[in-house]
PDB file of the backbone (N, CA, C, O) and the ligand in Angstrom, with CONECT records:
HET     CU  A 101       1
ATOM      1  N   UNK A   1       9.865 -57.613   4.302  1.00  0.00           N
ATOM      2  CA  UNK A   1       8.716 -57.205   5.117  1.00  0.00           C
ATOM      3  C   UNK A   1       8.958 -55.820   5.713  1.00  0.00           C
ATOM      4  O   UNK A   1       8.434 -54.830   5.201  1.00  0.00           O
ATOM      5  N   UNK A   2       9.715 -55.739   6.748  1.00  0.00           N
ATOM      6  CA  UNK A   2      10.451 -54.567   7.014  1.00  0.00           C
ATOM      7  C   UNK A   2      10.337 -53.291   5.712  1.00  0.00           C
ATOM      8  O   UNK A   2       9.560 -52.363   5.936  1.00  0.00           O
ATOM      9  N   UNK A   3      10.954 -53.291   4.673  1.00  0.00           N
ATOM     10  CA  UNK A   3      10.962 -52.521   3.899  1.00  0.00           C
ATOM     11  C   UNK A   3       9.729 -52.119   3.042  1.00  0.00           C
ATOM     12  O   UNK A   3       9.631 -51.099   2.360  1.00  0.00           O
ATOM     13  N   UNK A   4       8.703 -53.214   3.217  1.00  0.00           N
ATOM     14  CA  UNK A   4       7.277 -52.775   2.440  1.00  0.00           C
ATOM     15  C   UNK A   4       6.744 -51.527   3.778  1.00  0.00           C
ATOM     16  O   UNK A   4       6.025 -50.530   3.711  1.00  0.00           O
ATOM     17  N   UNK A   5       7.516 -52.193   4.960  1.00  0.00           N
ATOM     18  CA  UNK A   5       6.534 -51.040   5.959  1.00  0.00           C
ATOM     19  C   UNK A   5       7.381 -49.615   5.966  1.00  0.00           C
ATOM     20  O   UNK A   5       6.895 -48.565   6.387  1.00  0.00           O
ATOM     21  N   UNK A   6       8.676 -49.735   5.455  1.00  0.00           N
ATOM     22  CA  UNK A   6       8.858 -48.334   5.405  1.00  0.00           C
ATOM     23  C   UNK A   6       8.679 -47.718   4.281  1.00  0.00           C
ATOM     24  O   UNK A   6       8.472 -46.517   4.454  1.00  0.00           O
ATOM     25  N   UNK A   7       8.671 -48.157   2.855  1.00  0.00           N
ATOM     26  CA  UNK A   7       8.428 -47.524   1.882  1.00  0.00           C
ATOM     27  C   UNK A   7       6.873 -47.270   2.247  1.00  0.00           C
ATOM     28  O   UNK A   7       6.552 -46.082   2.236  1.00  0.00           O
ATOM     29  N   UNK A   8       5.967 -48.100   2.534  1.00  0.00           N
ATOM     30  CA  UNK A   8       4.622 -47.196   3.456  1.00  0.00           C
ATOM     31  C   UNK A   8       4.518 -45.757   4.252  1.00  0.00           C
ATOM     32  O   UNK A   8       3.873 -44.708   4.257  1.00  0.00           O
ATOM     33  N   UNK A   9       5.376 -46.295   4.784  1.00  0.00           N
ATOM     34  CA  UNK A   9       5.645 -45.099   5.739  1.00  0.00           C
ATOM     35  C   UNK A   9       5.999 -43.901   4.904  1.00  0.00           C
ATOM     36  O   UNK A   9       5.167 -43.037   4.627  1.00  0.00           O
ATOM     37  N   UNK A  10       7.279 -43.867   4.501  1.00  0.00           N
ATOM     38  CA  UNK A  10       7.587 -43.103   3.220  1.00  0.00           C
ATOM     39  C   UNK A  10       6.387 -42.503   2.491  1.00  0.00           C
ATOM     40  O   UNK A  10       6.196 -41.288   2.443  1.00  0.00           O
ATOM     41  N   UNK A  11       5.605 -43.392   1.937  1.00  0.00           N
ATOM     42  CA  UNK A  11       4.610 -42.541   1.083  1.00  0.00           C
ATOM     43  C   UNK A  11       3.607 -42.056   1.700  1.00  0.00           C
ATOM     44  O   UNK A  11       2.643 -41.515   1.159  1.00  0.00           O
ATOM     45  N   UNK A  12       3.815 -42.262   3.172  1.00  0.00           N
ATOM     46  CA  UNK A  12       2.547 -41.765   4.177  1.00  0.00           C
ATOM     47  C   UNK A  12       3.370 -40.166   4.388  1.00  0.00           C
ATOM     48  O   UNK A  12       2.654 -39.167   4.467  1.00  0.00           O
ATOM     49  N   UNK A  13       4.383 -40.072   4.442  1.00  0.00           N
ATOM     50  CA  UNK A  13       4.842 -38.911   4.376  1.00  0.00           C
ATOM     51  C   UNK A  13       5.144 -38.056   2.995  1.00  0.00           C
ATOM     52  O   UNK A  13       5.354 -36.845   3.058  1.00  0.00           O
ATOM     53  N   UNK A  14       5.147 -38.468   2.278  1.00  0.00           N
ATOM     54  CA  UNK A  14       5.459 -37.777   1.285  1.00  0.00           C
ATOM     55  C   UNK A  14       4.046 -36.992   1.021  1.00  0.00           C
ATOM     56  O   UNK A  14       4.065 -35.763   0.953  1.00  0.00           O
ATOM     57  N   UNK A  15       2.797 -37.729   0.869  1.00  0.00           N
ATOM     58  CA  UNK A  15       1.471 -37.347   1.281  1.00  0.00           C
ATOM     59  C   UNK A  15       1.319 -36.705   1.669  1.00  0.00           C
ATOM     60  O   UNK A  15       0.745 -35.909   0.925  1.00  0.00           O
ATOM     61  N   UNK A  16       1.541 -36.118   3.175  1.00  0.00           N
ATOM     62  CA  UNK A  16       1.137 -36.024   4.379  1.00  0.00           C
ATOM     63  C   UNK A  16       2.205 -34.109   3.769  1.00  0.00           C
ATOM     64  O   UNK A  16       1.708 -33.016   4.044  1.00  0.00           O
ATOM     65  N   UNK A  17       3.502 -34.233   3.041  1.00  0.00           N
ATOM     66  CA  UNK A  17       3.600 -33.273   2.850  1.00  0.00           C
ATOM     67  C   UNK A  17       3.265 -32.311   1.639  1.00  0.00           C
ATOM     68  O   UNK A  17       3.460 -31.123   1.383  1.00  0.00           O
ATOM     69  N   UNK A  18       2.555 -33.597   0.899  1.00  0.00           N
ATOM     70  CA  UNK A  18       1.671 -32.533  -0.089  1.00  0.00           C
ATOM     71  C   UNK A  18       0.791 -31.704   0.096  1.00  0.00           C
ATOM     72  O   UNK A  18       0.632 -30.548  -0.299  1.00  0.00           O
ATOM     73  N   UNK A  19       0.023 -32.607   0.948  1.00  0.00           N
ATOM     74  CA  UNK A  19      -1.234 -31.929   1.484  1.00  0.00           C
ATOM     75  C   UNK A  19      -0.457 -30.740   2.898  1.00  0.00           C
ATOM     76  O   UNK A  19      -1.181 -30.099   3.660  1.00  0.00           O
ATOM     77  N   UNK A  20       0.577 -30.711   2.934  1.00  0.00           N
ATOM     78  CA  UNK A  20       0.977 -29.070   4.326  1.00  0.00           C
ATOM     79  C   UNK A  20       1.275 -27.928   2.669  1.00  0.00           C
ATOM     80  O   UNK A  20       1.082 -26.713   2.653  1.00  0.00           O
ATOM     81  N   UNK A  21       1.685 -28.629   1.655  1.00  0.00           N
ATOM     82  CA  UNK A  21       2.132 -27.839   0.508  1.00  0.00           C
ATOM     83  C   UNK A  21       1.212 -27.037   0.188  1.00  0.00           C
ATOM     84  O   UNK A  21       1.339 -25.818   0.077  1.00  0.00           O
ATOM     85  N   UNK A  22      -0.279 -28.005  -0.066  1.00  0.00           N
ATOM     86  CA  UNK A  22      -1.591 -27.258  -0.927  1.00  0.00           C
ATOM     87  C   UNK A  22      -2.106 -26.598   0.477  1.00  0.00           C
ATOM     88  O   UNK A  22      -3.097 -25.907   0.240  1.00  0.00           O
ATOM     89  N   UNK A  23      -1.657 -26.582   2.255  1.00  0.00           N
ATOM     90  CA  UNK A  23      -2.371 -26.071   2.894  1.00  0.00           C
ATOM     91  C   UNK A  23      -2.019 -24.618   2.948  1.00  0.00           C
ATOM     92  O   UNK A  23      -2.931 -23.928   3.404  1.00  0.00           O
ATOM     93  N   UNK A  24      -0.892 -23.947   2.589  1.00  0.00           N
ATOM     94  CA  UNK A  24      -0.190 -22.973   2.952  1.00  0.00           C
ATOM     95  C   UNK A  24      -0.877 -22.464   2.337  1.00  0.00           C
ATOM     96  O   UNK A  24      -1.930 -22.299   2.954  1.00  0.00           O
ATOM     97  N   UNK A  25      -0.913 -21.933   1.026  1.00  0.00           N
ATOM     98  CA  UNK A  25      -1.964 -21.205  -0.123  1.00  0.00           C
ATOM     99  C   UNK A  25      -3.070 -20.751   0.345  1.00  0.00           C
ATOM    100  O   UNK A  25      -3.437 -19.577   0.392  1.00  0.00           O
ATOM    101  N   UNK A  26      -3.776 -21.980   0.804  1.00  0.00           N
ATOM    102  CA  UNK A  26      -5.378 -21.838   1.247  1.00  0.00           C
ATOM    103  C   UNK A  26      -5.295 -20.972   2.400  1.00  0.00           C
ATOM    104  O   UNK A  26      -5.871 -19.897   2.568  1.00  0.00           O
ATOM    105  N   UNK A  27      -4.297 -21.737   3.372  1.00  0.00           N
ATOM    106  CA  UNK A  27      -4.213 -20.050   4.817  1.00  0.00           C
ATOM    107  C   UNK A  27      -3.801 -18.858   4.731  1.00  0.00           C
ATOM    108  O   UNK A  27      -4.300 -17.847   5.226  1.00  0.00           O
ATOM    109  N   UNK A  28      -2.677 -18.992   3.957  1.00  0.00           N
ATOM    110  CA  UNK A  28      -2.731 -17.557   3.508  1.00  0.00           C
ATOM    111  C   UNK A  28      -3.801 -16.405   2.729  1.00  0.00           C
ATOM    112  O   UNK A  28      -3.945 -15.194   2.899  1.00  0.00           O
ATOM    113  N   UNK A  29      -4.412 -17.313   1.873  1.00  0.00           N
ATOM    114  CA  UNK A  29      -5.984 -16.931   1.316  1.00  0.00           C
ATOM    115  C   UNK A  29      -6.776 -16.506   2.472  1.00  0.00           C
ATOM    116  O   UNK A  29      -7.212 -15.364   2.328  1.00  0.00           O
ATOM    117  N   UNK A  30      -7.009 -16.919   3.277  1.00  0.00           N
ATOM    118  CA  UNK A  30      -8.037 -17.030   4.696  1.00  0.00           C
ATOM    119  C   UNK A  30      -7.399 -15.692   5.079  1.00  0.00           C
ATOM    120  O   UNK A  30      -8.180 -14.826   5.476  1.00  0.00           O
ATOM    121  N   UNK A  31      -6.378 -15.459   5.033  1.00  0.00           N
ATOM    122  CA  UNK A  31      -5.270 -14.203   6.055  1.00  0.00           C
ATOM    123  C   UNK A  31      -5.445 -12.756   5.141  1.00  0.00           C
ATOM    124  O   UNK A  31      -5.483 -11.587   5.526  1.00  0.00           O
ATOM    125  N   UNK A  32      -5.519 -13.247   3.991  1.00  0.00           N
ATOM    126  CA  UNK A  32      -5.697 -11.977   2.861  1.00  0.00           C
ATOM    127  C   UNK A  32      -7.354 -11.811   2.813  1.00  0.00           C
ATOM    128  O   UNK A  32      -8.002 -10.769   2.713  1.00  0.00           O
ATOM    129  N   UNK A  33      -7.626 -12.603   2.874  1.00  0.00           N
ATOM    130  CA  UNK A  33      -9.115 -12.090   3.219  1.00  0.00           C
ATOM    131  C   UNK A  33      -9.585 -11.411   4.141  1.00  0.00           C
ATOM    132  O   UNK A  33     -10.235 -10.386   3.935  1.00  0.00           O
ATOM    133  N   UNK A  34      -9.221 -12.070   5.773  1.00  0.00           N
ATOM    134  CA  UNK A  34      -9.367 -11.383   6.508  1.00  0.00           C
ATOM    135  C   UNK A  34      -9.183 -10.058   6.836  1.00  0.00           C
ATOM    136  O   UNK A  34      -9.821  -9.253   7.515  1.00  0.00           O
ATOM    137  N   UNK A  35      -7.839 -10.005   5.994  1.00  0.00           N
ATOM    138  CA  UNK A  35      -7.533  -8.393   6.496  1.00  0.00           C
ATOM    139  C   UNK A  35      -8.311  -7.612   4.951  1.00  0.00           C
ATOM    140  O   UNK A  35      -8.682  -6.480   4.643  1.00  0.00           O
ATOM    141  N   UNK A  36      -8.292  -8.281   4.624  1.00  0.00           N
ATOM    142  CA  UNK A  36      -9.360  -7.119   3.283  1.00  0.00           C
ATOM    143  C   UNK A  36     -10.863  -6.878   3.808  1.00  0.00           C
ATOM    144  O   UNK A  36     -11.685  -6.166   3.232  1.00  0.00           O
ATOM    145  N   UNK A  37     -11.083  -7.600   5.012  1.00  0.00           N
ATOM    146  CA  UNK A  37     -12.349  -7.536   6.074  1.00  0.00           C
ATOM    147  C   UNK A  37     -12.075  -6.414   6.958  1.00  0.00           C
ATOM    148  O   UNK A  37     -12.543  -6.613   8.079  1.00  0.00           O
ATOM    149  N   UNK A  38     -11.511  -5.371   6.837  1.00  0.00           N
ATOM    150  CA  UNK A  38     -11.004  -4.700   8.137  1.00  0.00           C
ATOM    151  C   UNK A  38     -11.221  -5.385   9.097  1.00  0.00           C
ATOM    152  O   UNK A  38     -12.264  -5.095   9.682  1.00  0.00           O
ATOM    153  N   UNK A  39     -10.548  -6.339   9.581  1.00  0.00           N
ATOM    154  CA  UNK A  39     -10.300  -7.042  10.665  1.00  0.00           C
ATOM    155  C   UNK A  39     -10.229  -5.468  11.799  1.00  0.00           C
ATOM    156  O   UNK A  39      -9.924  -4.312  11.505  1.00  0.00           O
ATOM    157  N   UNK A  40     -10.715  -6.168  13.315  1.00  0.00           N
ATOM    158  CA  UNK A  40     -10.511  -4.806  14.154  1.00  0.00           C
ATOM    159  C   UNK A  40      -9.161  -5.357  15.641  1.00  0.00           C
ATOM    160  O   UNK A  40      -9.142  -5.880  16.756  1.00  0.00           O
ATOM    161  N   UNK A  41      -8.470  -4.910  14.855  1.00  0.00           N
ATOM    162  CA  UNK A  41      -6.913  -5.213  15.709  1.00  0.00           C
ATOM    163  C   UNK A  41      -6.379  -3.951  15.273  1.00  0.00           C
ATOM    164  O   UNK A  41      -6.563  -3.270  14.264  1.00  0.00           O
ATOM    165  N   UNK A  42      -5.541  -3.798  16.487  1.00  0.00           N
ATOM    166  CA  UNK A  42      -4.407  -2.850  16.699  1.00  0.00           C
ATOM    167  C   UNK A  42      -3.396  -2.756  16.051  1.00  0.00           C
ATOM    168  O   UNK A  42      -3.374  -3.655  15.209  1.00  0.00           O
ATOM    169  N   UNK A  43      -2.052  -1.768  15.981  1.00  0.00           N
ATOM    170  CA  UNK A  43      -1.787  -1.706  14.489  1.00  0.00           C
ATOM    171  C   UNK A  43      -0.520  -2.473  14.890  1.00  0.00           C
ATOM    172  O   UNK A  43       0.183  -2.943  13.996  1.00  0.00           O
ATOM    173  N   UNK A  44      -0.200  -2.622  16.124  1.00  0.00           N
ATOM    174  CA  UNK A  44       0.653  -3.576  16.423  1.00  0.00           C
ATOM    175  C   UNK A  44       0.278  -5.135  15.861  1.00  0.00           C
ATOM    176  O   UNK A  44       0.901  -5.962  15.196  1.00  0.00           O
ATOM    177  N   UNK A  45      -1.135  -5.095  16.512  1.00  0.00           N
ATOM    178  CA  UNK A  45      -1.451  -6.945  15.599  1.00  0.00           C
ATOM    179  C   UNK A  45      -1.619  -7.068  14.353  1.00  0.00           C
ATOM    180  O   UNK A  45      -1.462  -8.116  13.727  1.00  0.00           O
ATOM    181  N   UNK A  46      -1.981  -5.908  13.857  1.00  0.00           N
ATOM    182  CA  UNK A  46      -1.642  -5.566  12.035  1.00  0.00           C
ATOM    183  C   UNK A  46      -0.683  -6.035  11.432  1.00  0.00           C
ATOM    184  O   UNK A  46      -0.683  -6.965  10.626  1.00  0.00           O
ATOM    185  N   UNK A  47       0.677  -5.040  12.019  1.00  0.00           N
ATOM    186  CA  UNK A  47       1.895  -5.335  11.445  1.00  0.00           C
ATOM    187  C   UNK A  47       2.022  -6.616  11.736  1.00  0.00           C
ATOM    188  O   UNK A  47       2.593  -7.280  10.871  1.00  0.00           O
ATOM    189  N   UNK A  48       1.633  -7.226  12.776  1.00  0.00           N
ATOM    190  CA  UNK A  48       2.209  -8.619  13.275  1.00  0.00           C
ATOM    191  C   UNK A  48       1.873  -9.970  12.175  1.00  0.00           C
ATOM    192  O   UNK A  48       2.488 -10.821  11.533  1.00  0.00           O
ATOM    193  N   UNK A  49       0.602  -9.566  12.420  1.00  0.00           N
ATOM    194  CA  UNK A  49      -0.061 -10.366  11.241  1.00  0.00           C
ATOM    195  C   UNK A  49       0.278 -10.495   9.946  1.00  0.00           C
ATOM    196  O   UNK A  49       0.085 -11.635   9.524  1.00  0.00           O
ATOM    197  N   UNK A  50       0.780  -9.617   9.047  1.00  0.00           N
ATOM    198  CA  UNK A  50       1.714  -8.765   7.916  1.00  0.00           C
ATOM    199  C   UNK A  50       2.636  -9.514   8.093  1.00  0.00           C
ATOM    200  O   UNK A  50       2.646 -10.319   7.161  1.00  0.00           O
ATOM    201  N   UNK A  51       3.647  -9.750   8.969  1.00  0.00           N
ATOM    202  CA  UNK A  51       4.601  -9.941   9.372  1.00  0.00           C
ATOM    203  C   UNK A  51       4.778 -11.505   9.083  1.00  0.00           C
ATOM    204  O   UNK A  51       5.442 -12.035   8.193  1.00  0.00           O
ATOM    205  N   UNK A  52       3.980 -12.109  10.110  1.00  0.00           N
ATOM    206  CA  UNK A  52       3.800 -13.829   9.775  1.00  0.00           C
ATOM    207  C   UNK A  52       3.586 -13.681   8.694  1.00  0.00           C
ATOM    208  O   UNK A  52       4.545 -13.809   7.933  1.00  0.00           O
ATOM    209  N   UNK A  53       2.447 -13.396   8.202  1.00  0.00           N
ATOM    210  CA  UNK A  53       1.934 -13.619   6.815  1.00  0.00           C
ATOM    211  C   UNK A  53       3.243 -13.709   5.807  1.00  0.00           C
ATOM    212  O   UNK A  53       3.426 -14.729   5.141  1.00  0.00           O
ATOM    213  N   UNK A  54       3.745 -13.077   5.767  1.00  0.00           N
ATOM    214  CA  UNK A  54       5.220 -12.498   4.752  1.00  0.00           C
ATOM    215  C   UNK A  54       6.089 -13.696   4.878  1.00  0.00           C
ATOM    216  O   UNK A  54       6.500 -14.249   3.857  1.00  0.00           O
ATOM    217  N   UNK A  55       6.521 -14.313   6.538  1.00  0.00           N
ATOM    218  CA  UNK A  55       7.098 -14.987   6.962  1.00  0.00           C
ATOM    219  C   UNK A  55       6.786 -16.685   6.683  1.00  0.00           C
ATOM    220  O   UNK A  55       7.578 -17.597   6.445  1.00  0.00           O
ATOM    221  N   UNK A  56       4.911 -16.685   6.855  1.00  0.00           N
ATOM    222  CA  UNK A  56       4.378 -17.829   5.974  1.00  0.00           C
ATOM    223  C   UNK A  56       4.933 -18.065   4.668  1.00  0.00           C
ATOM    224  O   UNK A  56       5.424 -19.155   4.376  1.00  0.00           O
ATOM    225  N   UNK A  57       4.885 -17.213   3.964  1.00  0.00           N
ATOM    226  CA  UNK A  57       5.076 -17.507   2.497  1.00  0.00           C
ATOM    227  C   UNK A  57       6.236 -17.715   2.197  1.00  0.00           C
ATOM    228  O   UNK A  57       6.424 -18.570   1.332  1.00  0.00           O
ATOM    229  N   UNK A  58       7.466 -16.994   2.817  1.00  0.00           N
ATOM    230  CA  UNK A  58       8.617 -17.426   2.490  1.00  0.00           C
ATOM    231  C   UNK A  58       9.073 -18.287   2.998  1.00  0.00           C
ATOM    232  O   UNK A  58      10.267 -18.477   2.769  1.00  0.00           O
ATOM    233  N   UNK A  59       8.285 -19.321   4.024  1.00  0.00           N
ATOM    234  CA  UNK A  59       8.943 -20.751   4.087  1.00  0.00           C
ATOM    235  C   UNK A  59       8.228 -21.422   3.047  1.00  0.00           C
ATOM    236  O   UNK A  59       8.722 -22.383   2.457  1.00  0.00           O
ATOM    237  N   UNK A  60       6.902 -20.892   2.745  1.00  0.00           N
ATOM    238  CA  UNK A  60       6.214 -21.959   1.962  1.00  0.00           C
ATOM    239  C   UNK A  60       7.183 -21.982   0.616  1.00  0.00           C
ATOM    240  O   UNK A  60       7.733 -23.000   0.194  1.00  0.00           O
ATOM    241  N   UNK A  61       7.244 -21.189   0.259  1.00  0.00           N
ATOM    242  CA  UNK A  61       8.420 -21.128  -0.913  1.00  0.00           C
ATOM    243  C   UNK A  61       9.740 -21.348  -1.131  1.00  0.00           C
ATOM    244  O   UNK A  61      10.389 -21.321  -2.177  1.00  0.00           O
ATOM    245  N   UNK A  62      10.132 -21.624   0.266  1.00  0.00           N
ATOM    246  CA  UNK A  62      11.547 -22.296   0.658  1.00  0.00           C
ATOM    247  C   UNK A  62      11.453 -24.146   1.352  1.00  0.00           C
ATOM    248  O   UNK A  62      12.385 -24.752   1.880  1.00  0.00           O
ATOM    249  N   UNK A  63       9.850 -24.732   1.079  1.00  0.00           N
ATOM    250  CA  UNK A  63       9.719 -26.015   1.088  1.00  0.00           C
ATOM    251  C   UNK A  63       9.554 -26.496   2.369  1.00  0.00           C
ATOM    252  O   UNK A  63       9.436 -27.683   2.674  1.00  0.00           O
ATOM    253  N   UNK A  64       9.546 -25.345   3.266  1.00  0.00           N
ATOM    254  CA  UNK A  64       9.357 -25.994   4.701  1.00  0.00           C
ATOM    255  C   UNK A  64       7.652 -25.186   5.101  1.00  0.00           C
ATOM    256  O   UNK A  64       7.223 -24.053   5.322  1.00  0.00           O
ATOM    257  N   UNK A  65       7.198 -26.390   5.025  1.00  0.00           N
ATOM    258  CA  UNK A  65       5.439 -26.095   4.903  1.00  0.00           C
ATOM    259  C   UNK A  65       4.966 -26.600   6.025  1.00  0.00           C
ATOM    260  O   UNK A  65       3.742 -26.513   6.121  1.00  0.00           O
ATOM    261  N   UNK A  66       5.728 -27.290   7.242  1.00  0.00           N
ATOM    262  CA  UNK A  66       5.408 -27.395   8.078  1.00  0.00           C
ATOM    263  C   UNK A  66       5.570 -25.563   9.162  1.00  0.00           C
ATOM    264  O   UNK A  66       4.773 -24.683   9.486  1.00  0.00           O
ATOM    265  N   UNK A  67       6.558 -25.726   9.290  1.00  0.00           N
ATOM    266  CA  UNK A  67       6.968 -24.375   9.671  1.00  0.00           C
ATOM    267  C   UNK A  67       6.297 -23.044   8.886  1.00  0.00           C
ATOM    268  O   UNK A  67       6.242 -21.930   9.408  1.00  0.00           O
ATOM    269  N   UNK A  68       5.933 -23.273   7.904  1.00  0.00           N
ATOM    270  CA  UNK A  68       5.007 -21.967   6.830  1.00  0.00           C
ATOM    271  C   UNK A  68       3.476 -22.426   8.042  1.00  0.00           C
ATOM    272  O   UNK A  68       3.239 -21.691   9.000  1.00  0.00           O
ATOM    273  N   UNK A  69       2.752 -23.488   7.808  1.00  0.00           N
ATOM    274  CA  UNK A  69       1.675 -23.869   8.280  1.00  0.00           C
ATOM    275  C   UNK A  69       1.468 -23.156  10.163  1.00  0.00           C
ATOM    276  O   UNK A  69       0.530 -22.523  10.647  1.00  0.00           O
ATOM    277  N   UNK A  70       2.727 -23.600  10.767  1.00  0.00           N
ATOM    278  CA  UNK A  70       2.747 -23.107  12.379  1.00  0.00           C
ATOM    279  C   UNK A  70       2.672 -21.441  12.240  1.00  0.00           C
ATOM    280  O   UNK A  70       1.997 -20.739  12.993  1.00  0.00           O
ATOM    281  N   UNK A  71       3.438 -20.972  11.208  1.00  0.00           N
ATOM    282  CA  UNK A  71       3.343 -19.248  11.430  1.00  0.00           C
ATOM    283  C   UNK A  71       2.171 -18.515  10.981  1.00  0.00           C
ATOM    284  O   UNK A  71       1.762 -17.429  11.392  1.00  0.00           O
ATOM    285  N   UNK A  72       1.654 -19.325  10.010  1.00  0.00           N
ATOM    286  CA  UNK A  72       0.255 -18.457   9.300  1.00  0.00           C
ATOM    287  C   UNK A  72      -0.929 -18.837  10.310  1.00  0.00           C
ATOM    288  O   UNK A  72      -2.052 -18.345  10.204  1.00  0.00           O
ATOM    289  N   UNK A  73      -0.635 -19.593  11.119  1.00  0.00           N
ATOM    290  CA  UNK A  73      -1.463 -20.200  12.175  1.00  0.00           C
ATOM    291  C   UNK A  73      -1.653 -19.007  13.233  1.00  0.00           C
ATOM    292  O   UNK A  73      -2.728 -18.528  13.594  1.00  0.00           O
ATOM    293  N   UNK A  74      -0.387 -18.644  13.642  1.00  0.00           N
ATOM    294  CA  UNK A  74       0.071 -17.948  15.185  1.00  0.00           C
ATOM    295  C   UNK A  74      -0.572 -16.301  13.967  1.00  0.00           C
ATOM    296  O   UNK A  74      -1.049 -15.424  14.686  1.00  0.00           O
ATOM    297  N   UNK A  75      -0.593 -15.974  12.637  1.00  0.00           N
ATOM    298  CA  UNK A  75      -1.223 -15.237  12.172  1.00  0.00           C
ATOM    299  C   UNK A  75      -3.023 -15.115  12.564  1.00  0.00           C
ATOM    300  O   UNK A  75      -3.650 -14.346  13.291  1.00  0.00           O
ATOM    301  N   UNK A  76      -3.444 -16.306  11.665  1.00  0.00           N
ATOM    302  CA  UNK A  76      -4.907 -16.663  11.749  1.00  0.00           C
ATOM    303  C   UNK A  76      -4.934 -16.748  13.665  1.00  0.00           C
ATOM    304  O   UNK A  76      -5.535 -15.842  14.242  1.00  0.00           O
ATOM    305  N   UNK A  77      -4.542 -17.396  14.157  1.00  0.00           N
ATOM    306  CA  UNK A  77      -4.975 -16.796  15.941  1.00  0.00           C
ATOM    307  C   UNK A  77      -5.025 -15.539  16.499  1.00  0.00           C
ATOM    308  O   UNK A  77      -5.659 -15.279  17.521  1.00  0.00           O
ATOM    309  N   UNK A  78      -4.134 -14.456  15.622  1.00  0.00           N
ATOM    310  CA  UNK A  78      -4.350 -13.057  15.722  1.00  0.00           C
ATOM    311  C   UNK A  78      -5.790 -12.422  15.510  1.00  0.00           C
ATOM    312  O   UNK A  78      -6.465 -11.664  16.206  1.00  0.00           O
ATOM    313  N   UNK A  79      -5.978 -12.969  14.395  1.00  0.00           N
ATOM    314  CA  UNK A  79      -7.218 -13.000  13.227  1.00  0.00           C
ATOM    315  C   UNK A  79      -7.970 -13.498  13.633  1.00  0.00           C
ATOM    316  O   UNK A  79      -8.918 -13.499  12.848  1.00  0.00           O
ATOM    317  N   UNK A  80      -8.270 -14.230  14.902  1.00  0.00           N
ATOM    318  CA  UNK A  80      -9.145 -14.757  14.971  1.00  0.00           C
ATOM    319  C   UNK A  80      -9.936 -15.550  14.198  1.00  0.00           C
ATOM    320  O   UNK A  80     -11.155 -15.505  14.360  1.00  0.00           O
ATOM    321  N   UNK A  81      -9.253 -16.563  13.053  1.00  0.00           N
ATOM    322  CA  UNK A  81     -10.290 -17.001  12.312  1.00  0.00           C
ATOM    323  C   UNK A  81      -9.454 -18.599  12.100  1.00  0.00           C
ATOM    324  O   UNK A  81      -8.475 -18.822  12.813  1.00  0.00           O
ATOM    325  N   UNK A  82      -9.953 -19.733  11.009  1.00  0.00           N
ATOM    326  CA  UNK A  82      -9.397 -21.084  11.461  1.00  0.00           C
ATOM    327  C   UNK A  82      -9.000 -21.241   9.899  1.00  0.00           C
ATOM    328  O   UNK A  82      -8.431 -22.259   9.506  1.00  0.00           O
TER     329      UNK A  82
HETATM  330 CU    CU A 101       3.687 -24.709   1.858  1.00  0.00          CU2+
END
């Protein structure tokens, strides 16, 4: 019994990190767009944004998509956009 609820659990996470996997892509999309919008920020929130952005992707590509997801975030809040 016990073990049907954690292999549940288990696949509630394994899930749970596919879908942070396919989310990274899509925010970063949102972030490259934006700034191909001349977004109107300072060149400090420019670089900053640049910066996460860069920083997004190389966790997303190093498998930690939770942590990719929190930085392209603190990006898109620059950006003003969701
Ligand atoms: Cu990812």
């Amino acid at each position: 019994m016990r073990f049907k609820y954690l292999s549940v659990a288990a696949a509630l996470l394994l899930v749970s990190g596919q879908a942070l996997a396919f989310h990274c892509p899509v925010d970063m999309k949102k972030i490259d767009q934006a700034l191909a919008a001349n977004p109107q920020l300072s060149a400090e929130q420019l670089a900053r944004v640049k910066q996460l952005r860069s920083e997004g992707e190389a966790l997303h590509n190093a498998g930690q998509h939770q942590e990719s997801v929190d930085t392209l975030g603190k990006a898109m809040a620059i950006l003003q956009i969701q």
